[in-house]
N, C-alpha and C positions, 0 to 999 in steps of 0.2 A: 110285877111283870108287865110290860107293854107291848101291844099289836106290832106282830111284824109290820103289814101294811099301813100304820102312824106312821112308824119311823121310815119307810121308801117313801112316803109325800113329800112329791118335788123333786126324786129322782127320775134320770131319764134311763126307762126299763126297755133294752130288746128282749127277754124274754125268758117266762118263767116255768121251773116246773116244780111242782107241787104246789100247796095252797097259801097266799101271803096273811091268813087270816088265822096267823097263829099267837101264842102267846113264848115270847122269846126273854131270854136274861138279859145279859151285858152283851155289849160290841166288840168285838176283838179283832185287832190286824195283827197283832203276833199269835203265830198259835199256840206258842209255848202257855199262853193263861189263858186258853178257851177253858171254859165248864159247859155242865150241864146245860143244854139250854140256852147259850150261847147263840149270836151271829157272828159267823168268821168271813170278815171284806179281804177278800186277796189281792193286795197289791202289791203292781211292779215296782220294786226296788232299784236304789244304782245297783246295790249288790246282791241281792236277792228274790225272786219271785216269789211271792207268797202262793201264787197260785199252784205250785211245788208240794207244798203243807195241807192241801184240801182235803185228803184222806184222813191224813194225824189230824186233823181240825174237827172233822165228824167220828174219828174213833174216839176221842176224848167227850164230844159229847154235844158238838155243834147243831142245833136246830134246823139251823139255816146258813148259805152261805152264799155271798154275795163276788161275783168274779166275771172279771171281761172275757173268758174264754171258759164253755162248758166244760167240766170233767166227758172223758168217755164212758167213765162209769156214776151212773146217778143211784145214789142208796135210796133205797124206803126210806121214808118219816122224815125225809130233808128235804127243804125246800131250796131251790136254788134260783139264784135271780142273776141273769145277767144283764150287765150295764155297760155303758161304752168308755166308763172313766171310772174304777173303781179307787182313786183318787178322792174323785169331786162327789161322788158317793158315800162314803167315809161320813167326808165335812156336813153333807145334809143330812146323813143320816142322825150323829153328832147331834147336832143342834134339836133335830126333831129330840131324840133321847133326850136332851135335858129340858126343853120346853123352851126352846127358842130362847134364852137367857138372854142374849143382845138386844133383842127388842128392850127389854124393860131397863135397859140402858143408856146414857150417852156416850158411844162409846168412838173413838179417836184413832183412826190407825196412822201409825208415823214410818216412813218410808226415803229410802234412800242410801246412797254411799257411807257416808259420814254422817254422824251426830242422830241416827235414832235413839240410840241411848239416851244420851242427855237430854234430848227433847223430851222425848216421853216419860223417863225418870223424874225429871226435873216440874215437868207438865203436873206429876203425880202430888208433890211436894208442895208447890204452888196451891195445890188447890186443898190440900192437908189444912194447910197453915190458914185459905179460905177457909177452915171448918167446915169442909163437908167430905162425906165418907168417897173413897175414890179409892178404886183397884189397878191395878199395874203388870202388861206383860210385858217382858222385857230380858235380853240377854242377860242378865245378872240375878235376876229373883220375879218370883209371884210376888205380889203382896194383893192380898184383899184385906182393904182399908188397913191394919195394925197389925194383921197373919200373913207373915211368913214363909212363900215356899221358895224352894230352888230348883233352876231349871238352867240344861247347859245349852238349849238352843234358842236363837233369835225368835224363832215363828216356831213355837211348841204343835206336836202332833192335833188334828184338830179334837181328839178327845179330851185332851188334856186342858186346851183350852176353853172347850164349852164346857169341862167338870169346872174348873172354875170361874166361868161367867157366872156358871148356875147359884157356887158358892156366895158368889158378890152380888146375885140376887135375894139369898136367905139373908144376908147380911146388911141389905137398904143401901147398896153401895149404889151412888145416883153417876160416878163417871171413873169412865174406865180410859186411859190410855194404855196402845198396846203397839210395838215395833211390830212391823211386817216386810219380812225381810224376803229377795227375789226367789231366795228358795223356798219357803213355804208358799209364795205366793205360785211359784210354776207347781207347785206339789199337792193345790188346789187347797192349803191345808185354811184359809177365811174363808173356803166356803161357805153358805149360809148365814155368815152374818151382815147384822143389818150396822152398817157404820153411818156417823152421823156427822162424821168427816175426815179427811184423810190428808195429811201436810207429809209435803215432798223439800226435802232436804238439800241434797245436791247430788251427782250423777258423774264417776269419777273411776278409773281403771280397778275393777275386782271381779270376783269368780268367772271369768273367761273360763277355767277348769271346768266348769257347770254348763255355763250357757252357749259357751264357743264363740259367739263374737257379741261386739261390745251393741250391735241393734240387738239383740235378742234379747240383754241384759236388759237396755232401757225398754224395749215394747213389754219385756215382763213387769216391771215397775210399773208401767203404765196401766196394765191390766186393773189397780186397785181404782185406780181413778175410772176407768172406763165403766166399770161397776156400781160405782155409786147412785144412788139415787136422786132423785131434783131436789127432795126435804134437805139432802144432805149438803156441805160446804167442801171446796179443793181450794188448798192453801199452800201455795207453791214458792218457789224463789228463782224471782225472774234474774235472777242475776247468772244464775246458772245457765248455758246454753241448752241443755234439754227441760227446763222448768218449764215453759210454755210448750211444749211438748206432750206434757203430762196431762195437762188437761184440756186439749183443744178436741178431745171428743167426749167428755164429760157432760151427763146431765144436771152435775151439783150447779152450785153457786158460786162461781169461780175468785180467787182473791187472791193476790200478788204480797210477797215482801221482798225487800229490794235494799242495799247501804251505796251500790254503784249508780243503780237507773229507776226509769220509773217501779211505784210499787201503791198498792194500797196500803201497805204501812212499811215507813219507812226509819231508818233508825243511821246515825253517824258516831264515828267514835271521835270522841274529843283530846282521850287521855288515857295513858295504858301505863301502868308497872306488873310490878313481879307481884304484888296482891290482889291484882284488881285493876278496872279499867272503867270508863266514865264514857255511858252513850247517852247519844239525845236520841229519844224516839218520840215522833211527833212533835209535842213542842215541848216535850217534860225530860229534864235532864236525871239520871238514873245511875246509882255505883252499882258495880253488882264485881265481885269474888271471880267472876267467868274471865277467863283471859284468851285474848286473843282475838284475830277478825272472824275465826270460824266459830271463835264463841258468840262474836258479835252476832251473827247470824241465829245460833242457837236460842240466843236471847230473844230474838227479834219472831220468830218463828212461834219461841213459848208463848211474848206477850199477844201476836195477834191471833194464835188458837185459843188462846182465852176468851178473848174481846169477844170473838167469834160464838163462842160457848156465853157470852152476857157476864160477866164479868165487868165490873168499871174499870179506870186506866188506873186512878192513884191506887186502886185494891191490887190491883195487878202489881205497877212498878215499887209497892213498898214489897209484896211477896218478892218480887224478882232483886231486891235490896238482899232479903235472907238467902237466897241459895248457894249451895257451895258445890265445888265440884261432885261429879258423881264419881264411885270409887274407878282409878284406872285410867280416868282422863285427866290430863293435866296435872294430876295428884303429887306436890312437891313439900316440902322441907328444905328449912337452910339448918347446914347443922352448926354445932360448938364454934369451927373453924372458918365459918362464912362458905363454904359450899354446898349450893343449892344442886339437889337431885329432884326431875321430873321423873313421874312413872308415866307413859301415855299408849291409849291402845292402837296408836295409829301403826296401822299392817298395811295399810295402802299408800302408793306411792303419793297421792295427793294428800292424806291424814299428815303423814312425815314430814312432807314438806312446807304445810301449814302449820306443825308444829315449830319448825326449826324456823321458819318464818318467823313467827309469834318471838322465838328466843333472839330469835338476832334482833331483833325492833330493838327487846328491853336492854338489851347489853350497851354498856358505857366506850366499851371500848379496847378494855385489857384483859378479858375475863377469855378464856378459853372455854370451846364449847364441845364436849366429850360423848358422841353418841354412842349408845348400846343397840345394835340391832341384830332382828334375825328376819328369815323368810319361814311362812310354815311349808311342810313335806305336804304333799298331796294334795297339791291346791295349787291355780295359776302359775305356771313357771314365766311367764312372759314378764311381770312385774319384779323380775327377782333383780337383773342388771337397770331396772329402774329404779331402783331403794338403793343398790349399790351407790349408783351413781350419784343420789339425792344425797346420803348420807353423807360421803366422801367431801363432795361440793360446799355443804353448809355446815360444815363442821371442820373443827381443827383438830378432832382425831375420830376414827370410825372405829370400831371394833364389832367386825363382823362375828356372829357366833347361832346356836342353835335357837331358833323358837319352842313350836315344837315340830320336830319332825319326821313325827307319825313312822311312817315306813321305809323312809328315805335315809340314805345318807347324809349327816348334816354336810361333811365334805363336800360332797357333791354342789348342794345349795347353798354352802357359802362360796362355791369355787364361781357359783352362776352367781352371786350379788359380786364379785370381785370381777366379771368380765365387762361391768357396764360403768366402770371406773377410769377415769381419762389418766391420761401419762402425769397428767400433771401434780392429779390426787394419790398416786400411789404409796405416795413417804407416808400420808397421811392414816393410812390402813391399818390395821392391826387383826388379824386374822385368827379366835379361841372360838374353838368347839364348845369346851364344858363354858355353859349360860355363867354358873356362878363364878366363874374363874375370870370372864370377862368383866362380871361387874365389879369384881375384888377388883382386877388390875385397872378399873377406871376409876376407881375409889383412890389407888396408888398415884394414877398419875395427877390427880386434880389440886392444884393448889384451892389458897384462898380468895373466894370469888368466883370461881371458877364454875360451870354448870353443867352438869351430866345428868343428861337423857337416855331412859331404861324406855326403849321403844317395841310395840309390836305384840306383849300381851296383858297389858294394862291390868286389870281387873283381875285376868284368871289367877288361882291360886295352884296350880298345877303344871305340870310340864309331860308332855305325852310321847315317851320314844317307844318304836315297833310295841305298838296295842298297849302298851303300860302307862298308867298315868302315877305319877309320882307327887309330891306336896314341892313347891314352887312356887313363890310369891316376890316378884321381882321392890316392891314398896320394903316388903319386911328383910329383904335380904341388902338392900343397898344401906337400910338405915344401920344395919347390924356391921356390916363392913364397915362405912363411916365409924361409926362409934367404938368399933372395936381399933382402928385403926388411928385414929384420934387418941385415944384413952392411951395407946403403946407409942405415941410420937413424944 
C-alpha cells in the first residue's frame, strides 16, 4: 500500500477534502476495475466523462478520487482531490506509483508523422544486437529486453507505461526507446517522465479529426521538445520544414540530420534496388535492407540517436547492415511468377506518396504498378481525395476499397478517395468495398514483373467494421491469393 500524498507529489492540487495521508491500493481511470482501496482519476474522455462514474467508483470501494470538478455530494471516508488537469494527474501520479522508473533509464521518445515506428523499433534492434538490455514502446508490441507484450496504441495509457518502465527496471534494462505520438502527447499521457532525448521525424497531413488544424498538430508535437531538459538531446530533421520548429524553444542540446541541407549528420544515397539501397553517412558508405529516401532518413535518424547515446560509427553502421524491415512497412516478396507484393502502413497522404515514389525510382520501365488502398472511418476526412488522388496519379491501377471503417460507410469514404481523382485518372480506378476481394482482383490483374502495393494498414492483423474487429492481415492474405492463383494458372 502506498501514501496517497507520495503519489499527488508534483501534482498541481486546487483543493482537497478529506485527509491525503492515507494508505491507498492501485490507480484506476476506468471504474469498471476500481477495488477496495482504490484511487479513481476522473477523466474527460472524446467519449466519455469519467467524472460520470464517481459514485460507482466509491460504491465499489474507491478511497480516493481524483477529479477536475467536485461531486455535490462528498461521502465519508473519501478523500477527494481536485486538480486542474486530471490528464497530467494521472501521468504524475503513474510514475510516483511506480518509483519514477524513467529516471533509472535512458530513455528516447521518437515523434512525428511518419516512421516512429521504424525509428524506434529498429533503434531497439540496434542496440539488442549492441548487447545491451533495451525495452521498446511502440505501436506494434511491449518488449522488455526478450518479453513480449502487445499493445494497440501508439502512446499507451500512462499507467500502462510506467507498469512497464518499472518492469524494465526489475529487469536491468539500461535503454528504452518509446513512439510518442500527438495524441498521447495532447492526453498528457509522458507526463512525468524524465526523457534523455527526443528525435523528430517529419511533420506531414494527419489527425486533423483530433487536433482541428494542422498548427495545433505541430505545436502539440512540439510540446515533447519544449519539455525536455538541458541534460537531455533534440534530434531533429531539418530537412523537414517544421523540424527547426521543434526545437527552437528547447532547453536540450539541440542536433540536426539532413540528406538535402545543412545537418550535423548527414547521409546521401548512392544506390537503391528492390533489396536494399547504399548510403554514405559521413564518410562511411553503408548497405542496409531499408529502402527508399524516407528510409534513408529513418536510417540516418537511427544512426545519429545512437552516436548521441555513445555508441561508435563502425558499431553502429555494421548494426545498421543487419536490420530489416519492421513488420508492415515496406514488407514485400516476389513470388514463383516474378510479381512483387509490398504491404506498407502508409495511411497518410505523404507515407503513400513516398512509397509509390520509392516504387517508381526502382521500376525498369514495363512493370505495371497495382495500388491497394483504403481511407479509415472516423478519422480525418480531409486527406481522403488526397490518397485518392496520389494513388490514381502514381499508379497504373488504384483500387479503392475499405480499411478499416469503424462506423462509417466504406461507400461513402471510398466515394470521398474517388472525388480527388483528375479526369484523366478515372480509367485508371477500380472501385471494391470487400478489402479481400480487392486484393484477389489485384493479384488477377498483375502480370509478371509487375508490383502490387497493399497500402494503409501495414502491420495490423485485423480489420474493424461498426465496433467489430475481425482477423485480417493484408501480408498473409496477398501471399495466399498469389500462391493460390499461381498453383491454378
Amino acid at each position: 500500500m502506498k501514501q496517497l500524498k507520495d503519489l499527488l507529489f508534483g501534482v498541481s492540487i486546487s483543493a482537497v477534502s478529506g485527509s491525503t495521508a492515507i494508505a491507498v491500493g492501485d490507480l484506476c481511470f476506468d471504474s469498471r476495475k476500481v477495488g477496495e482501496g482504490d484511487v479513481f482519476i476522473a477523466i474527460k474522455g472524446v467519449e466519455a466523462d469519467g467524472h460520470r462514474f464517481v459514485d460507482g467508483a466509491t460504491r465499489k470501494g474507491a478511497k480516493a478520487v481524483v477529479c477536475e470538478t467536485m461531486p455535490e455530494t462528498l461521502n465519508d471516508g473519501v478523500t477527494y482531490v481536485q486538480v486542474s488537469d486530471s490528464q497530467q494527474a494521472l501521468a504524475i501520479m503513474a510514475s510516483n506509483f511506480y518509483g519514477n522508473p524513467s529516471k533509472n533509464l535512458r530513455l528516447v521518445g521518437v515523434t512525428g508523422t511518419n516512421g516512429k515506428t521504424t525509428v524506434s523499433t529498429l533503434l531497439y534492434h540496434l542496440f539488442k544486437t549492441a548487447g545491451y538490455k533495451v525495452g521498446l514502446i511502440s505501436t506494434i508490441r511491449i518488449m522488455v529486453d526478450d518479453t513480449e507484450y502487445e499493445t494497440n496504441l501508439t502512446t499507451p495509457d500512462a499507467l500502462t507505461i510506467n507498469r512497464h518502465l518499472s518492469l524494465m527496471n526489475q529487469d536491468g534494462v539500461e535503454f528504452c526507446f518509446m513512439e510518442v505520438s500527438s495524441h498521447g502527447i495532447a492526453q498528457r499521457r509522458a507526463e512525468g517522465l524524465r526523457f534523455e532525448g527526443a528525435v523528430f521525424t517529419n511533420l506531414t497531413h494527419d489527425h486533423l479529426d483530433y487536433h482541428k488544424t494542422f498548427a495545433a498538430y505541430r505545436d502539440t508535437k512540439k510540446k515533447l521538445f519544449d519539455g525536455l531538459p538541458k541534460t537531455a538531446f533534440a534530434l531533429t530533421n531539418s530537412d523537414d520544414k517544421n523540424g527547426l520548429v521543434m526545437i527552437q524553444n528547447t532547453q536540450a542540446r539541440k542536433y540536426t540530420y539532413a540528406l538535402k541541407t545543412y545537418g550535423d549528420f548527414r547521409a546521401q544515397i548512392l544506390e537503391q534496388q528492390l533489396d536494399g539501397q547504399l548510403l554514405k553517412i559521413e564518410e562511411h558508405e553503408v548497405w542496409t535492407k531499408l529502402i527508399g529516401a524516407f528510409n534513408a532518413y529513418n536510417v540516418l535518424a537511427i544512426y545519429a540517436t545512437a552516436s548521441l547515446l555513445g555508441l561508435e560509427s563502425m558499431e553502429i553502421l555494421q548494426g545498421i547492415s543487419q536490420l530489416r524491415n519492421v513488420d508492415g512497412r515496406f514488407q514485400h516478396f516476389v513470388s514463383k511468377k516474378r510479381i512483387t507484393a509490398i504491404v506498407d502502413y502508409a495511411h497518410t497522404p505523404d507515407a503513400l506518396k513516398n512509397v509509390l515514389t520509392t516504387i517508381n525510382a526502382l521500376r525498369t520501365g514495363n512493370e505495371n504498378v497495382i495500388t491497394v488502398v483504403g481511407c479509415g472511418g472516423d478519422r480525418d476526412k480531409s486527406k481522403r481525395p488526397v490518397m485518392g488522388h496520389i494513388a490514381s496519379q502514381m499508379s497504373n491501377t488504384a483500387l479503392f476499397t475499405s480499411d478499416n471503417p469503424r462506423s462509417e460507410n466504406p461507400g461513402v469514404i471510398i466515394r470521398e478517395m474517388e472525388a480527388g481523382v483528375e479526369a484523366q485518372n478515372l480509367r485508371k480506378i477500380v472501385s471494391i468495398e470487400d478489402r479481400r476481394q480487392a486484393i484477389r482482383t489485384a493479384c488477377k490483374l498483375a502480370n509478371p514483373g509487375d508490383i502490387i502495393l497493399i497500402a494503409g494498414k501495414g502491420h495490423e492483423t485485423y480489420q474493424e467494421v461498426n465496433g467489430v474487429r475481425k482477423a485480417f492481415d493484408d501480408y498473409k492474405i496477398v501471399r495466399e491469393e498469389l500462391e493460390k492463383q499461381e498453383a491454378n494458372a
